[in-house]
N, C-alpha and C positions, 0 to 999 in steps of 0.2 A: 626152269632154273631152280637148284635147291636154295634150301637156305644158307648151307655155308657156302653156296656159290654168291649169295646175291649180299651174305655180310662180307666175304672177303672186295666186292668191288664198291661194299656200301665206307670200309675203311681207306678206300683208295682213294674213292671220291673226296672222303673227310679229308685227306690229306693231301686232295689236290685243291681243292676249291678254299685251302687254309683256316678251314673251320674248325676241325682237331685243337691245331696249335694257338689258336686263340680260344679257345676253349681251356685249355693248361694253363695259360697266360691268366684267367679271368678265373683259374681256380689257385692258383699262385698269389694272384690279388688279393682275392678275397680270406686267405692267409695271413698274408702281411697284413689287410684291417683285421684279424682277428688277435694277432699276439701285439696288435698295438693298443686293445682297449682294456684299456685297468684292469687286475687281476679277479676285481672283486666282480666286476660286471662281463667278464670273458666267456664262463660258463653261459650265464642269462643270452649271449649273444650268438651263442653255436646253432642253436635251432635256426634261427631265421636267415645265420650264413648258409648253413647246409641246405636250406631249401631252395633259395636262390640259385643255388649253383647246380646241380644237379636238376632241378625241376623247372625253375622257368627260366634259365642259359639251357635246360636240353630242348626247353619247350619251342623257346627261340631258333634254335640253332636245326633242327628237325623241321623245321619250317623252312628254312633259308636252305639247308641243301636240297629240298624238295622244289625250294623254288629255280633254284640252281638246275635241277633234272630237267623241268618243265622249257626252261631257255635252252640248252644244250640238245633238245627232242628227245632225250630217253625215253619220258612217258608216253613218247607218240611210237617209239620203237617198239614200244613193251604194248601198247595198244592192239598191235597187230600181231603178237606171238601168242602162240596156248602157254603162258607163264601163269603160274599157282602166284596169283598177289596176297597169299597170306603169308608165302614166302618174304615177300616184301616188305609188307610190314613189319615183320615180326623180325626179321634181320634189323629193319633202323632202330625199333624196339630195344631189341637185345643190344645189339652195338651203344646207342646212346644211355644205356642200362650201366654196360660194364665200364664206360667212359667217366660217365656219373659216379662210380665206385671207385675209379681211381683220383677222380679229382677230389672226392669226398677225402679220402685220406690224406692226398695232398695239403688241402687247408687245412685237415686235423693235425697233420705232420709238422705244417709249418708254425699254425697257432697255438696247437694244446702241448706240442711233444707226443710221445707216442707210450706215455705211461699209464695211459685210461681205455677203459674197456669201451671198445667202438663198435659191439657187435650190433647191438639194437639200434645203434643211429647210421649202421650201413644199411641192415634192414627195412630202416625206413628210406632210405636214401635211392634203394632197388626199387619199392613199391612206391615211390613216389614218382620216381623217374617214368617207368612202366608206365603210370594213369597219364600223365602228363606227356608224354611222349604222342601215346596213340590219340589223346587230344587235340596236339598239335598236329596231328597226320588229319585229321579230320579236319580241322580247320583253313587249313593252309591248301584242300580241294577248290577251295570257292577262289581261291585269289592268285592274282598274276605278279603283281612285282613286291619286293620286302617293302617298299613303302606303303603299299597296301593292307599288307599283312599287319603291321604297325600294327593296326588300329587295334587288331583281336591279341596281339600280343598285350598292350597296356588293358584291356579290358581283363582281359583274364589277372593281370597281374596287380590291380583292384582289388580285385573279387577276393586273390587269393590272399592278398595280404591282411585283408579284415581277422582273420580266427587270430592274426599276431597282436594285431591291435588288442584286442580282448586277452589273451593271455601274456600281455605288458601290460596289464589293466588301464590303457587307453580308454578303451569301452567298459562303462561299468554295468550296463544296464542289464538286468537279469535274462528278459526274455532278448535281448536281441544275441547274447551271445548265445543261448541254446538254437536260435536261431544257426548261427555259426556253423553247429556242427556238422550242416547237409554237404560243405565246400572239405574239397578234398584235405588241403591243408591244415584244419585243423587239426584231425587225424595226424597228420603227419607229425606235428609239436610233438606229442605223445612220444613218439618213437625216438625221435632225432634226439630230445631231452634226455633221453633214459642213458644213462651211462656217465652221465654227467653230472643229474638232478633223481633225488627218487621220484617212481613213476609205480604206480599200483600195477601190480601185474595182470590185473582182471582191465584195467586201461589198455598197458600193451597189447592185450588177446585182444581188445575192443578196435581196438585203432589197425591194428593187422588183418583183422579178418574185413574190413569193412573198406580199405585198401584192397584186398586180396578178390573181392568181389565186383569193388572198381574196373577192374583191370581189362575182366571179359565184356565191362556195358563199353567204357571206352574203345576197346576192340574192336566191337559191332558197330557203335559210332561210324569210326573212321573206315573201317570195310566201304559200308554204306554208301558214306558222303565222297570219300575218295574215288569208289571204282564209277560214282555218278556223273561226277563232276568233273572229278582230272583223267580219267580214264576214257566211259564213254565221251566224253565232251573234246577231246579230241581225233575222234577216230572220224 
């Protein structure tokens, strides 16, 4: 199967197993919390919406239809066919990429208005989506039901929330936020800010390229762990 063969039934699926529309629904949300928090702390607050939604709701949600695959025997179908699985991949990839990108504007739409330059915080919004997607394809190899899954969802969503805590200066301590900066999300502040808040542009280069290089270890990740675990492990 190609690739636009396996994103056209990977959008179907989105829309049959009702995970699209709550997806829209949970970027409409997170809208309406954004033009509801006082104007003065609205901007300070776009970052950490925009990462939520796009990154750990795709990270979520890339998991659950994959769990969804796994009940319905897709994987066990696609187990026994010569199908290119980087076609696979790379379709959920892309599809919860471009998903991400329209819900990103959606909250920007609803919360900011559409009078602020949103190029840099789609940008980061792609390349976050991207790491975090193929993460979630990797992780969601090892487990059987979403309440299983749980557990790597809240952990990851720990992990990633700390670089926020440090740049809400939550965390003050020097060496633990340079510490920070190995977790994808920090990087990501950088970008999602930028249009908002000034951001040095030798930051932006910093935080896109390093996003940008993410993207292919996540990849191999989830290659890996998926075709080991959910692939060979059912055949």
């Amino acid at each position: 199967m190609s690739l636009s063969t396996f994103a056209n039934v990977e959008i179907k699926m989105g829309i049959r197993s009702r995970i699209y529309p709550l997806y829209f629904l949970a970027a409409m949300f997170y809208g309406l919390i954004l033009r509801a928090i006082p104007g003065g702390y609205r901007v300070s607050g776009v970052p950490l919406l925009l990462f939520m939604e796009p990154a750990l709701l795709g990270f979520t949600f890339v998991g659950s239809i994959i769990l969804f695959e796994k009940k319905d025997g897709v994987l066990g179908a696609l187990a026994v066919t010569p199908v290119e699985f980087r076609n696979y991949y790379w379709a959920k990839a892309l599809t919860m990429a471009g998903l991400s990108l329209v819900a990103a504007l959606v909250i920007l739409g609803i919360g900011m208005g559409f009078e602020l330059e949103y190029l840099y915080a789609l940008w980061g919004v792609l390349l976050t989506s991207l790491v975090y997607t193929f993460l979630g394809i990797g992780l969601v190899a090892t487990h059987r039901s979403l309440d299983d899954y749980f557990v790597a969802i809240l952990a990851v969503f720990v992990i990633s929330i700390l670089p926020f805590l440090g740049f809400y200066g939550v965390i003050k301590n020097e060496l633990m936020n340079n510490l920070l900066h190995i977790i994808p999300s920090y990087e990501s502040i950088h970008l999602l800010q930028a249009g908002f808040q000034d951001v040095a542009r030798e930051k932006l280069l910093l935080s896109s390229a390093y996003l940008t290089v993410l993207i292919p270890i996540m990849y191999t990740f989830a290659k890996i762990r998926f075709y080991k675990y959910a692939v060979e492990g059912v055949r």
